[in-house]
mmCIF file of the N, C-alpha and C atoms, coordinates in Angstrom:
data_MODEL
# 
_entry.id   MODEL 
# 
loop_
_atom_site.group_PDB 
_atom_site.id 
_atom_site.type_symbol 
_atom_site.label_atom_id 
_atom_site.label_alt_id 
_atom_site.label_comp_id 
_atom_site.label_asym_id 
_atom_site.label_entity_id 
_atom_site.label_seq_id 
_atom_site.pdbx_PDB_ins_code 
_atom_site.Cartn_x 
_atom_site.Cartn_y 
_atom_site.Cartn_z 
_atom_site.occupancy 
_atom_site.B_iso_or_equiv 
_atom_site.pdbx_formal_charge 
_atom_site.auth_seq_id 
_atom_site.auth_comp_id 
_atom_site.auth_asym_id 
_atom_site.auth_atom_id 
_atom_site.pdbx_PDB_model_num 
ATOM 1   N N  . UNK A 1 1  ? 144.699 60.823  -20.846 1.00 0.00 ? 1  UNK A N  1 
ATOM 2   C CA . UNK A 1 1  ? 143.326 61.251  -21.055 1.00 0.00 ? 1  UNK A CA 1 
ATOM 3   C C  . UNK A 1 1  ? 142.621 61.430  -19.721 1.00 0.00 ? 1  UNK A C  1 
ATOM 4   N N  . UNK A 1 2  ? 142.554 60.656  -18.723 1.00 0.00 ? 2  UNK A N  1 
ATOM 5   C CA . UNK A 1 2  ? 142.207 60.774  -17.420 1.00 0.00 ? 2  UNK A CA 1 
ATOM 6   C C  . UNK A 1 2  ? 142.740 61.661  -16.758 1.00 0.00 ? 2  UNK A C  1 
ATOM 7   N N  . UNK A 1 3  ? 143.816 61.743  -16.863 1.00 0.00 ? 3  UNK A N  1 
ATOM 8   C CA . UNK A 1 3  ? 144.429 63.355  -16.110 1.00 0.00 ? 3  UNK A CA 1 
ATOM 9   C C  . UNK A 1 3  ? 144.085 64.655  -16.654 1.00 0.00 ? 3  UNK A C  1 
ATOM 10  N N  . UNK A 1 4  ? 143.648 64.525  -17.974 1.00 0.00 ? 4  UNK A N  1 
ATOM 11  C CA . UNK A 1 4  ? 143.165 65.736  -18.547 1.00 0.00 ? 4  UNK A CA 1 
ATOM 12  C C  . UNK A 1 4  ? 141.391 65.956  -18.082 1.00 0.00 ? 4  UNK A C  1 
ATOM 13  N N  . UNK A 1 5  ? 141.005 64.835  -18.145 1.00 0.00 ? 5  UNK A N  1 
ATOM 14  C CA . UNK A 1 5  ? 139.535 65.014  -17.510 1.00 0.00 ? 5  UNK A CA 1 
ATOM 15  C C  . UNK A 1 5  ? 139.707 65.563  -16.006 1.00 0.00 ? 5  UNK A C  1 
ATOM 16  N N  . UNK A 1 6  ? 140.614 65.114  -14.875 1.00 0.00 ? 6  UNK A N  1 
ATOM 17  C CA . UNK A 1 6  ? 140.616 65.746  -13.909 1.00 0.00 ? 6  UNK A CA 1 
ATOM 18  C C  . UNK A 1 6  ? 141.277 67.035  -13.946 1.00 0.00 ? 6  UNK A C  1 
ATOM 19  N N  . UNK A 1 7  ? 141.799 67.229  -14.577 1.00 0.00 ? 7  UNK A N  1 
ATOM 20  C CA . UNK A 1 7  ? 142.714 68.490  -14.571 1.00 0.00 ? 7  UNK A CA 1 
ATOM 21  C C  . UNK A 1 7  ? 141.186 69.513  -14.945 1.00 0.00 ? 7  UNK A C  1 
ATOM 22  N N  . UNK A 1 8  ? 140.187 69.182  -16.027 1.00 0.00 ? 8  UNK A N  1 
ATOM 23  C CA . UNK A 1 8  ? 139.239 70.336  -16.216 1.00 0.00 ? 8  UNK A CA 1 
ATOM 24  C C  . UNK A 1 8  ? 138.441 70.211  -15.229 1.00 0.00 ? 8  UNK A C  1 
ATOM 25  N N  . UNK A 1 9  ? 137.990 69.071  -14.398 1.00 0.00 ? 9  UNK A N  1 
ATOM 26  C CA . UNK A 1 9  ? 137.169 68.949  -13.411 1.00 0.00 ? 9  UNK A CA 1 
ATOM 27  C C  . UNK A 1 9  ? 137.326 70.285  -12.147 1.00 0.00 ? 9  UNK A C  1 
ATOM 28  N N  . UNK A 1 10 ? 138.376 70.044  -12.043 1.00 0.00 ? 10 UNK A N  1 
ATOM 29  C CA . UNK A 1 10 ? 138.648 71.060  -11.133 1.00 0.00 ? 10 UNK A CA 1 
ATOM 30  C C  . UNK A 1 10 ? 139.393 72.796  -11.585 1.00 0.00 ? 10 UNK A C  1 
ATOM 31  N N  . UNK A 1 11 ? 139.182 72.688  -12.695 1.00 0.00 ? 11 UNK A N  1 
ATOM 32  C CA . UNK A 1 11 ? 139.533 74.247  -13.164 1.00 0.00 ? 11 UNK A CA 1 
ATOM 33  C C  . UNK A 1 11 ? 138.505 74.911  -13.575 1.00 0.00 ? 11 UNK A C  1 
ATOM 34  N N  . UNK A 1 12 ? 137.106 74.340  -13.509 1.00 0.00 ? 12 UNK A N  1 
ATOM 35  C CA . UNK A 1 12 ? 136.037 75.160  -14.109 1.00 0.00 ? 12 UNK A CA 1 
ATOM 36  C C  . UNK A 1 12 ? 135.289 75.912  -12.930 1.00 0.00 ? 12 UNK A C  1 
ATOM 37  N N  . UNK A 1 13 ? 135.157 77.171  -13.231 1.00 0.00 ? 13 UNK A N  1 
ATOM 38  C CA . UNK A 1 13 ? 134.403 77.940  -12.329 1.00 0.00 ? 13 UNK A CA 1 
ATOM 39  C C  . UNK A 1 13 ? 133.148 78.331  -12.954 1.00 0.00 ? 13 UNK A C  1 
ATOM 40  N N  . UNK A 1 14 ? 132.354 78.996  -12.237 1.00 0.00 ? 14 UNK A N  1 
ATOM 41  C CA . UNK A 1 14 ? 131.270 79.235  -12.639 1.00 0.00 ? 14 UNK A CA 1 
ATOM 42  C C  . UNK A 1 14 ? 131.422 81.107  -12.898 1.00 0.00 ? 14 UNK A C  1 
ATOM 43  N N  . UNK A 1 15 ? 130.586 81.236  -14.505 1.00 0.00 ? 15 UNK A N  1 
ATOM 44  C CA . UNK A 1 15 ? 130.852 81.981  -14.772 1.00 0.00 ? 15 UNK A CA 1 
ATOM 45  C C  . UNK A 1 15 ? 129.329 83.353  -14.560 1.00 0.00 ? 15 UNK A C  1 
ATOM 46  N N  . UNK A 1 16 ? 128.464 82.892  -14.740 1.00 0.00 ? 16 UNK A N  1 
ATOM 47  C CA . UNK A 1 16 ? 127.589 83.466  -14.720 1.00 0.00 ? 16 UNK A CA 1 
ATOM 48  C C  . UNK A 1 16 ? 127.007 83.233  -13.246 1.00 0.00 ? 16 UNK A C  1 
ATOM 49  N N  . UNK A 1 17 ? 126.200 84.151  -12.811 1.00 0.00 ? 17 UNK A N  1 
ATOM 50  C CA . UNK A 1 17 ? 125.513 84.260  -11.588 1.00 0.00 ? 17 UNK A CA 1 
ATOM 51  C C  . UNK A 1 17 ? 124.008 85.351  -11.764 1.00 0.00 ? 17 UNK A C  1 
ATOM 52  N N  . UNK A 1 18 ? 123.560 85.320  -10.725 1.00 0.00 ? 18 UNK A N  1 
ATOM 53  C CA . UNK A 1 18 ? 121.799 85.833  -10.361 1.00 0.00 ? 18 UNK A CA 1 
ATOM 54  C C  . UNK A 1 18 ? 121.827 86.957  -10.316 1.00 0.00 ? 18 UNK A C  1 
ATOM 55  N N  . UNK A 1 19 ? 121.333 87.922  -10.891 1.00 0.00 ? 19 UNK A N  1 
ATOM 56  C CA . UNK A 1 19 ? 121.406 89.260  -10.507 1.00 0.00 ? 19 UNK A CA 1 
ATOM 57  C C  . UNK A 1 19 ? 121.327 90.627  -11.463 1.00 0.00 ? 19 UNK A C  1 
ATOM 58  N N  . UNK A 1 20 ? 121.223 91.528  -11.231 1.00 0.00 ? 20 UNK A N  1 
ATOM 59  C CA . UNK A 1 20 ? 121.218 92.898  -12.335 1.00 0.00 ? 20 UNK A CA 1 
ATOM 60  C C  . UNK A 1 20 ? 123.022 92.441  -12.853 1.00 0.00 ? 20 UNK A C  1 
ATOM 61  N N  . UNK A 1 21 ? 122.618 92.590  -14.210 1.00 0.00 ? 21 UNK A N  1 
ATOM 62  C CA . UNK A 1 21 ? 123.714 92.912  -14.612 1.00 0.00 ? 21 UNK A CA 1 
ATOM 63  C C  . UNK A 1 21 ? 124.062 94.625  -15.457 1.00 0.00 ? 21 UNK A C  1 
ATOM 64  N N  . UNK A 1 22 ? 124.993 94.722  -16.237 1.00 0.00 ? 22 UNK A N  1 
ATOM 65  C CA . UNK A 1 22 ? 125.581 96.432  -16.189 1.00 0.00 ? 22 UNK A CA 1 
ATOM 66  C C  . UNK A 1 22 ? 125.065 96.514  -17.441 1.00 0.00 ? 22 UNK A C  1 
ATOM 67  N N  . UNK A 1 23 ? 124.786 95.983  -18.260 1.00 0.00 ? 23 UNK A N  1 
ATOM 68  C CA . UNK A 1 23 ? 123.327 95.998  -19.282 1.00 0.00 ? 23 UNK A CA 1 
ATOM 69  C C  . UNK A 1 23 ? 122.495 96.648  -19.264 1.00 0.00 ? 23 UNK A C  1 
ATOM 70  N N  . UNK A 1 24 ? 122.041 95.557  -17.983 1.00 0.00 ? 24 UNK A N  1 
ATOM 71  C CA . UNK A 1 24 ? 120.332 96.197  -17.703 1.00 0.00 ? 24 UNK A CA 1 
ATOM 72  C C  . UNK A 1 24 ? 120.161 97.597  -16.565 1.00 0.00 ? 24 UNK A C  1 
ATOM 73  N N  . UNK A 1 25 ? 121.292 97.948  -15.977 1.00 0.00 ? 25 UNK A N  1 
ATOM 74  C CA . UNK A 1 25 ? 121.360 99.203  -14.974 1.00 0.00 ? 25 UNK A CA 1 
ATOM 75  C C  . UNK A 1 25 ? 121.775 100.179 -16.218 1.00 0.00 ? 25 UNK A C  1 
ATOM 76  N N  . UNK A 1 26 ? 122.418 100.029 -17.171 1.00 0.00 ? 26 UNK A N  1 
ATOM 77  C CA . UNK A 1 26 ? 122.377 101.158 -18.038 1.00 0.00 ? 26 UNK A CA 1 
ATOM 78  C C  . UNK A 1 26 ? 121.152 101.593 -18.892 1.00 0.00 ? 26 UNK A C  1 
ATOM 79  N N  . UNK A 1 27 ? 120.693 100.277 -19.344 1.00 0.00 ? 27 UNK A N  1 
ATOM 80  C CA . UNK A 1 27 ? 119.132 100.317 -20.244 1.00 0.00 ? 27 UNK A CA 1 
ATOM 81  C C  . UNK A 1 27 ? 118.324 101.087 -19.548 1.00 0.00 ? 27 UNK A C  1 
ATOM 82  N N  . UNK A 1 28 ? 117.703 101.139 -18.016 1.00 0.00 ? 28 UNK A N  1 
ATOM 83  C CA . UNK A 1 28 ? 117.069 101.249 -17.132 1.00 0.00 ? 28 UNK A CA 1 
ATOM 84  C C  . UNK A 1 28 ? 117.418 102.828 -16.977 1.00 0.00 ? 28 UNK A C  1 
ATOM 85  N N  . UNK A 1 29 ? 118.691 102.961 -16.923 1.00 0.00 ? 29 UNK A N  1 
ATOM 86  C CA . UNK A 1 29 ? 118.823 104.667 -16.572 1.00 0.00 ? 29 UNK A CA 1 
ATOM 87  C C  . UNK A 1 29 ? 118.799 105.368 -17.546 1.00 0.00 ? 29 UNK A C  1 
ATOM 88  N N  . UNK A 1 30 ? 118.719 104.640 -19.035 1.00 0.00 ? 30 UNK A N  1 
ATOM 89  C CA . UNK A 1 30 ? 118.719 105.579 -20.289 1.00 0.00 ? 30 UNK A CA 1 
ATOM 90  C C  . UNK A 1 30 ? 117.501 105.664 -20.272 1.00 0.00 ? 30 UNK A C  1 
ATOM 91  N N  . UNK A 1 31 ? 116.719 104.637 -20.171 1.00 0.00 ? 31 UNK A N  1 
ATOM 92  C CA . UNK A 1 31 ? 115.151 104.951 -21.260 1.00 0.00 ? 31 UNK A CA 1 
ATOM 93  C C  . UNK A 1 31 ? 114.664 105.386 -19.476 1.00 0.00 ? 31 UNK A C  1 
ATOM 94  N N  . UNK A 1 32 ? 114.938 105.608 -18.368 1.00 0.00 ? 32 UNK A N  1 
ATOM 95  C CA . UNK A 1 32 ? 114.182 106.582 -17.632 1.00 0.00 ? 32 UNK A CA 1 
ATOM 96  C C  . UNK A 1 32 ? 114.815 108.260 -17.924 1.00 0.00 ? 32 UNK A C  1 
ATOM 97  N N  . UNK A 1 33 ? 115.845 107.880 -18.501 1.00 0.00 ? 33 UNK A N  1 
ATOM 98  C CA . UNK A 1 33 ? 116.212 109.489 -18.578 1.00 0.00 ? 33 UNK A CA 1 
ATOM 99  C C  . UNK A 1 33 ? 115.159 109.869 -19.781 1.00 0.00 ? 33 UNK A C  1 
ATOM 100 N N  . UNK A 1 34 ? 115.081 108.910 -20.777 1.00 0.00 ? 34 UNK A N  1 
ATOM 101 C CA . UNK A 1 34 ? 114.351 109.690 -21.939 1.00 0.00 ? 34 UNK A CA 1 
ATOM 102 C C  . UNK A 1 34 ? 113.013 109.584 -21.424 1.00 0.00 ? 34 UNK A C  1 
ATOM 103 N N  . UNK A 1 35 ? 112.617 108.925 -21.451 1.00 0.00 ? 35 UNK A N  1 
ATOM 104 C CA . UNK A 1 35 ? 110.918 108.368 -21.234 1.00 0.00 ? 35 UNK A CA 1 
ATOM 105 C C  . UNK A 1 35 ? 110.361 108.859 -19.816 1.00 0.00 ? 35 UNK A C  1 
ATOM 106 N N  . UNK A 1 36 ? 110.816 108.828 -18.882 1.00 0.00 ? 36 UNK A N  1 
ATOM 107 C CA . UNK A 1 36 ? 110.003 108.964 -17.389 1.00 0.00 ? 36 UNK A CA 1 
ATOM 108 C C  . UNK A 1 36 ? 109.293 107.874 -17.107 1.00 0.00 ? 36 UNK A C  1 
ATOM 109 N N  . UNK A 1 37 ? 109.526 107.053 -17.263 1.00 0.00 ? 37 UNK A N  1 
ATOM 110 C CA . UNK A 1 37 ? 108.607 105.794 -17.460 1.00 0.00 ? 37 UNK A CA 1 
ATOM 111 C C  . UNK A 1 37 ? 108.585 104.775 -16.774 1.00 0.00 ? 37 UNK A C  1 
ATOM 112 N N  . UNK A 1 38 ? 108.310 104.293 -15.643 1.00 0.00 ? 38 UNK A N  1 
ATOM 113 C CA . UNK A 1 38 ? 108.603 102.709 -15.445 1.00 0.00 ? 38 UNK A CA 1 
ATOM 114 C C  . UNK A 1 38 ? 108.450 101.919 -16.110 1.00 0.00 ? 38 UNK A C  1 
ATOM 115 N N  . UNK A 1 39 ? 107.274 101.648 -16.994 1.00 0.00 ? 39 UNK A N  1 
ATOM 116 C CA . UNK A 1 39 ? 107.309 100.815 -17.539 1.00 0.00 ? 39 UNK A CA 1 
ATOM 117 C C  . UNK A 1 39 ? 108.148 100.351 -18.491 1.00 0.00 ? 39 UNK A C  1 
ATOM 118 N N  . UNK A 1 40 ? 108.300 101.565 -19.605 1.00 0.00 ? 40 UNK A N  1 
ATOM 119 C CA . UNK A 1 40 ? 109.678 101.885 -20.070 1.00 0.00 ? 40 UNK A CA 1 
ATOM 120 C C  . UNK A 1 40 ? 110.812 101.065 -19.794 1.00 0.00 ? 40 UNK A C  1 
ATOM 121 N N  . UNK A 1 41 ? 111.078 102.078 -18.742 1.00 0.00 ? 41 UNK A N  1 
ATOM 122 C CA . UNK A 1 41 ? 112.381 101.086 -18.100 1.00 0.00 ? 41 UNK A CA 1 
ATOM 123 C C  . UNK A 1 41 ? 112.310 99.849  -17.844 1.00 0.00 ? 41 UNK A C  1 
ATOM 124 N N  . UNK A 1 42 ? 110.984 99.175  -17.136 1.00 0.00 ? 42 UNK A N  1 
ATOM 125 C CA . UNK A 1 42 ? 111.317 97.370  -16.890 1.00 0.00 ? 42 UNK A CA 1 
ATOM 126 C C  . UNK A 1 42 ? 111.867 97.224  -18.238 1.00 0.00 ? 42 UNK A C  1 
ATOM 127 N N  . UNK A 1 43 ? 110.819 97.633  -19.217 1.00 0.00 ? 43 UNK A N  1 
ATOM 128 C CA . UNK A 1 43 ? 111.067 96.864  -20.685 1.00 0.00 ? 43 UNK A CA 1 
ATOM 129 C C  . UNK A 1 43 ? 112.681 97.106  -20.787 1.00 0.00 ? 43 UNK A C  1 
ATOM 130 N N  . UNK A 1 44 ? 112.858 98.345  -20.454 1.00 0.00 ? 44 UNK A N  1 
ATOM 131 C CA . UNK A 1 44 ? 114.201 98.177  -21.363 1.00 0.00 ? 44 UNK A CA 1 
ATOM 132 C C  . UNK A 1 44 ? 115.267 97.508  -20.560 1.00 0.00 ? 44 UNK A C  1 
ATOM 133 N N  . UNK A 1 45 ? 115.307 96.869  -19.405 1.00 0.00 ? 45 UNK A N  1 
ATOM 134 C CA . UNK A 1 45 ? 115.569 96.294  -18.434 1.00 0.00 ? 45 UNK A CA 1 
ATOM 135 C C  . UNK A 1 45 ? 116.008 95.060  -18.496 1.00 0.00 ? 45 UNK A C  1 
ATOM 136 N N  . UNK A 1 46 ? 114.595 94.952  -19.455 1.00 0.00 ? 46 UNK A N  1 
ATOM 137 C CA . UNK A 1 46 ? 114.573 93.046  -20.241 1.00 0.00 ? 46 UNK A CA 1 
ATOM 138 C C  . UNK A 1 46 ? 115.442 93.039  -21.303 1.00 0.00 ? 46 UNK A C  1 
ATOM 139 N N  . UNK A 1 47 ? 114.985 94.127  -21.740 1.00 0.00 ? 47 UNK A N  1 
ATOM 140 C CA . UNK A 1 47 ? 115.971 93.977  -23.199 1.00 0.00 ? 47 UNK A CA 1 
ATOM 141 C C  . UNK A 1 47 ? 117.572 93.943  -23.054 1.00 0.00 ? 47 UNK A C  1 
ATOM 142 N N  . UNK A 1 48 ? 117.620 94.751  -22.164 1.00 0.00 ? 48 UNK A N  1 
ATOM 143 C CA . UNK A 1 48 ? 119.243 95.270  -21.386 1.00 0.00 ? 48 UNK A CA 1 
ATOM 144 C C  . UNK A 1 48 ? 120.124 95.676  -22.905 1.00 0.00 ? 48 UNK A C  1 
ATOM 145 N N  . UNK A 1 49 ? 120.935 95.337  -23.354 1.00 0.00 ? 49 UNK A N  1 
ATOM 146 C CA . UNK A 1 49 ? 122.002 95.493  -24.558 1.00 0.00 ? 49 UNK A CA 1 
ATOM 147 C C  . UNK A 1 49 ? 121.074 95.901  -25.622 1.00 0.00 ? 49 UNK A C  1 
ATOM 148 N N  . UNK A 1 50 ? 120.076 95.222  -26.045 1.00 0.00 ? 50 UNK A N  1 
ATOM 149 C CA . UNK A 1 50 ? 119.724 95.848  -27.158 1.00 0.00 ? 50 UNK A CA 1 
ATOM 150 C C  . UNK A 1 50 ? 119.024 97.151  -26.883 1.00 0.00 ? 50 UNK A C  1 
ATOM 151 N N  . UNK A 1 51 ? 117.959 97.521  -26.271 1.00 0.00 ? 51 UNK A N  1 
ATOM 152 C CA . UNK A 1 51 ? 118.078 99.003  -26.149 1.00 0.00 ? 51 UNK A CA 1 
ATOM 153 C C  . UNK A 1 51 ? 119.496 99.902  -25.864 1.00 0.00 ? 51 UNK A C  1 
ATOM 154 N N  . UNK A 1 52 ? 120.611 99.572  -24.990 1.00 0.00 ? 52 UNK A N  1 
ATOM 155 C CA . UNK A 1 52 ? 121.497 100.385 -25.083 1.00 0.00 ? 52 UNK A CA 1 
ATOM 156 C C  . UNK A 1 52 ? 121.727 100.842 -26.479 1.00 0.00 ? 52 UNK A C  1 
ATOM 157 N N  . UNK A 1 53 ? 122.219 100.044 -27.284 1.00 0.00 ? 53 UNK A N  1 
ATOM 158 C CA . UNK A 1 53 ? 122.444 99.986  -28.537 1.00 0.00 ? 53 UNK A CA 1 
ATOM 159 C C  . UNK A 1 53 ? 121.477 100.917 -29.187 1.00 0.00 ? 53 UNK A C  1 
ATOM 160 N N  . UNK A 1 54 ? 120.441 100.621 -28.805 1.00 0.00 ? 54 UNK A N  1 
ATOM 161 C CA . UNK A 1 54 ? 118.948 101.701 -30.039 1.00 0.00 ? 54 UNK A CA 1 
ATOM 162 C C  . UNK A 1 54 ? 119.555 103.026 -29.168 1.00 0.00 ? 54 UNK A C  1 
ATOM 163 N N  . UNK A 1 55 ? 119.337 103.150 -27.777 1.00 0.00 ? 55 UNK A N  1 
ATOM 164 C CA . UNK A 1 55 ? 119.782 104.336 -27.563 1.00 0.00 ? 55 UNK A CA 1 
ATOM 165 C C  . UNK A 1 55 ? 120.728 105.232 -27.992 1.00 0.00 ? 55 UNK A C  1 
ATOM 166 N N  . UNK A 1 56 ? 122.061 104.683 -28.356 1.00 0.00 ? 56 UNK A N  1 
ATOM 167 C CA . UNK A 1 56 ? 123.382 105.010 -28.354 1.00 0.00 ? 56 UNK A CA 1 
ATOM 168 C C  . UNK A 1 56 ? 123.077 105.397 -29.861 1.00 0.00 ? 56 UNK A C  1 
ATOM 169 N N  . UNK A 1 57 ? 122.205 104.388 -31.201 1.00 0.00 ? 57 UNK A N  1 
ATOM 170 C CA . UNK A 1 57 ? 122.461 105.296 -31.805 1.00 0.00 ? 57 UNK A CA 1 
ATOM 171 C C  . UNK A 1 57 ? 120.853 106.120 -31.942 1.00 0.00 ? 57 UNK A C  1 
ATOM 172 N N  . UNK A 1 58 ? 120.245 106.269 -31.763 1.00 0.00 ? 58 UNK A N  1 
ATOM 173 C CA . UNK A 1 58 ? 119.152 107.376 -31.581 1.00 0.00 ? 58 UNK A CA 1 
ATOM 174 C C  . UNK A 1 58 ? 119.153 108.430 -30.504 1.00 0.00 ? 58 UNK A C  1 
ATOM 175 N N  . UNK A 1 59 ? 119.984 108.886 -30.161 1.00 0.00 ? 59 UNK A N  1 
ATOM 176 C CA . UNK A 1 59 ? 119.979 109.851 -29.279 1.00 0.00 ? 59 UNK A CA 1 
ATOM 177 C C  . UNK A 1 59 ? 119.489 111.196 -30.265 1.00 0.00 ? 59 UNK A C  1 
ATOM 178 N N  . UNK A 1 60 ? 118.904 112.413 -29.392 1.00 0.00 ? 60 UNK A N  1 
ATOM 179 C CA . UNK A 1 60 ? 118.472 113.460 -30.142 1.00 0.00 ? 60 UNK A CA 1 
ATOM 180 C C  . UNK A 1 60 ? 119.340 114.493 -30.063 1.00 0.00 ? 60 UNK A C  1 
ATOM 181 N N  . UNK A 1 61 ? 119.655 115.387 -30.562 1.00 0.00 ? 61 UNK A N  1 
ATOM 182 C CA . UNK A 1 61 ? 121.004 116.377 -30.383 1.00 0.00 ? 61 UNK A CA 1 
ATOM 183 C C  . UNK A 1 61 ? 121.330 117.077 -29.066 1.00 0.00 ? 61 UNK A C  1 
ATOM 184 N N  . UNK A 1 62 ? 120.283 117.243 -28.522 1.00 0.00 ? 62 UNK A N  1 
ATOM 185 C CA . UNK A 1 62 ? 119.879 117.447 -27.077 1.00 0.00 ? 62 UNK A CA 1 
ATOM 186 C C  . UNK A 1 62 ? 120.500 116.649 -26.056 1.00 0.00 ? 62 UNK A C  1 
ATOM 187 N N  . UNK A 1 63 ? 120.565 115.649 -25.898 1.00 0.00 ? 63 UNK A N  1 
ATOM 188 C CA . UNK A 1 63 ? 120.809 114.440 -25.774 1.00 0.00 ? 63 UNK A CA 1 
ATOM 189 C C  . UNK A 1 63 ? 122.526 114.024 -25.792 1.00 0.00 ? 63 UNK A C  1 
ATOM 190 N N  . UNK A 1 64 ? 123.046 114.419 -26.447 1.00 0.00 ? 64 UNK A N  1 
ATOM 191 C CA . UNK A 1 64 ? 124.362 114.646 -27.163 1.00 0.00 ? 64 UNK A CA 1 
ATOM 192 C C  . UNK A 1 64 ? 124.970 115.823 -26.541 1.00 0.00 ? 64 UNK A C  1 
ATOM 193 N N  . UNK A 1 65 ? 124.556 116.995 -25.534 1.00 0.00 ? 65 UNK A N  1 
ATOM 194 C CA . UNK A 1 65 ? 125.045 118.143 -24.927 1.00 0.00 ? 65 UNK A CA 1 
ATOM 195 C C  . UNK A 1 65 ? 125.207 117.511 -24.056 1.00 0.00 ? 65 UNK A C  1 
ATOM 196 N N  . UNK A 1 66 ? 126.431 117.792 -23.475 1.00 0.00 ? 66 UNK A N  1 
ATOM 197 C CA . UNK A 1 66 ? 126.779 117.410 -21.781 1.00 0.00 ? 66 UNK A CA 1 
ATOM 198 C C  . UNK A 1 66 ? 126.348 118.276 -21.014 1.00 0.00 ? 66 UNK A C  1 
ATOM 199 N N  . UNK A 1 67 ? 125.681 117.910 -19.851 1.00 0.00 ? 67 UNK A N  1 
ATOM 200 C CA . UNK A 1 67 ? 124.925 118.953 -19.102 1.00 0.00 ? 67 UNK A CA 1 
ATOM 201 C C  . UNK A 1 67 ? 125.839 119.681 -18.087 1.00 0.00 ? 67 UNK A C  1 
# 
């Protein structure tokens, strides 16, 4: 049992860290593509995943053309 407590002691890394994550740089470039907006974007910034998601499925057909 003691060797198993040291054995996890030293195998745990840290998984999360400070910073933009790829969430919130996608949220941020969708709802400025739609909106023009800063404000917009912080919000959707905060939200990160769940606006992707509203985006992905509300896009307008427009939207859906590759430019």
């Amino acid at each position: 049992m003691l060797l198993a407590q040291l054995l996890a002691e030293q195998s745990t890394t840290i998984v999360t860290r400070s910073g933009v994550g790829l969430g919130s740089i996608i949220a941020v470039v969708c709802s400025w593509d739609r909106n023009r907006s800063i404000l917009w974007a912080i919000l959707a910034g905060i939200l990160t995943w769940i606006y992707v998601i509203y985006y992905a499925l509300n896009r307008t057909p427009e939207e859906n053309m590759p430019r």
